[in-house]
C-alpha positions in Angstrom: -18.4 -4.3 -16.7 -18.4 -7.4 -14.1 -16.7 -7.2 -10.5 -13.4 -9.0 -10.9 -12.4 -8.4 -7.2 -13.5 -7.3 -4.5 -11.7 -7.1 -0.7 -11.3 -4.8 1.9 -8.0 -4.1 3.9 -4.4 -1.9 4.1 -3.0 -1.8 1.0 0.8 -1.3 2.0 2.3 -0.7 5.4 3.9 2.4 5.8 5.8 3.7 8.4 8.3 6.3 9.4 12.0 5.5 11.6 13.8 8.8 12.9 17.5 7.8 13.1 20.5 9.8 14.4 23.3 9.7 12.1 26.0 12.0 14.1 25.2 14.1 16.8 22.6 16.6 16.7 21.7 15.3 12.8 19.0 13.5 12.1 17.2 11.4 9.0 13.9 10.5 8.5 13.8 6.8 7.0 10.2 6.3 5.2 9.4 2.7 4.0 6.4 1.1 2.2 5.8 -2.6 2.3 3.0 -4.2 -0.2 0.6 -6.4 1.9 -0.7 -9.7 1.0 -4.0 -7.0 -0.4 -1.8 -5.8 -3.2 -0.6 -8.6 -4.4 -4.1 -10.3 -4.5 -5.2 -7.3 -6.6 -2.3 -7.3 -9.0 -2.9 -10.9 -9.7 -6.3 -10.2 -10.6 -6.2 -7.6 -12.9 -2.8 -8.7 -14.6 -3.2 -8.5 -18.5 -6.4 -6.9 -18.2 -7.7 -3.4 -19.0 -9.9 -2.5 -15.8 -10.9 1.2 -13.6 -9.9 1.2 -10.0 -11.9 3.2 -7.3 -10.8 3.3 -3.9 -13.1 4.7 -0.9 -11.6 5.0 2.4 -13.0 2.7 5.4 -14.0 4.8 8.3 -12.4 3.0 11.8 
């Protein structure tokens, strides 16, 4: 196995909006966004059979 790519970052941007529809009622909206990280990957493994492991960075 060789390294095909290697980077570290947030993979998508999530976040959560509360809105009020009608009085009293509310819905939570949830949305994901790809960052410019998961597209960089996805070109780099395109059309190729690889394993993926994913650690979480301490802050």
């Amino acid at each position: 196995m060789k390294e095909l790519f290697s980077a570290e970052g947030v993979f998508v941007k999530y976040s959560e909006n509360e809105v009020e529809i009608r009085p009293g009622d509310r819905l939570v909206h949830k949305s994901e966004e790809p960052t410019e990280l998961w597209w960089r990957l996805k070109e780099a493994i395109k059309g190729k059979r690889v394993r993926i492991v994913v650690y979480e960075v301490e802050e």
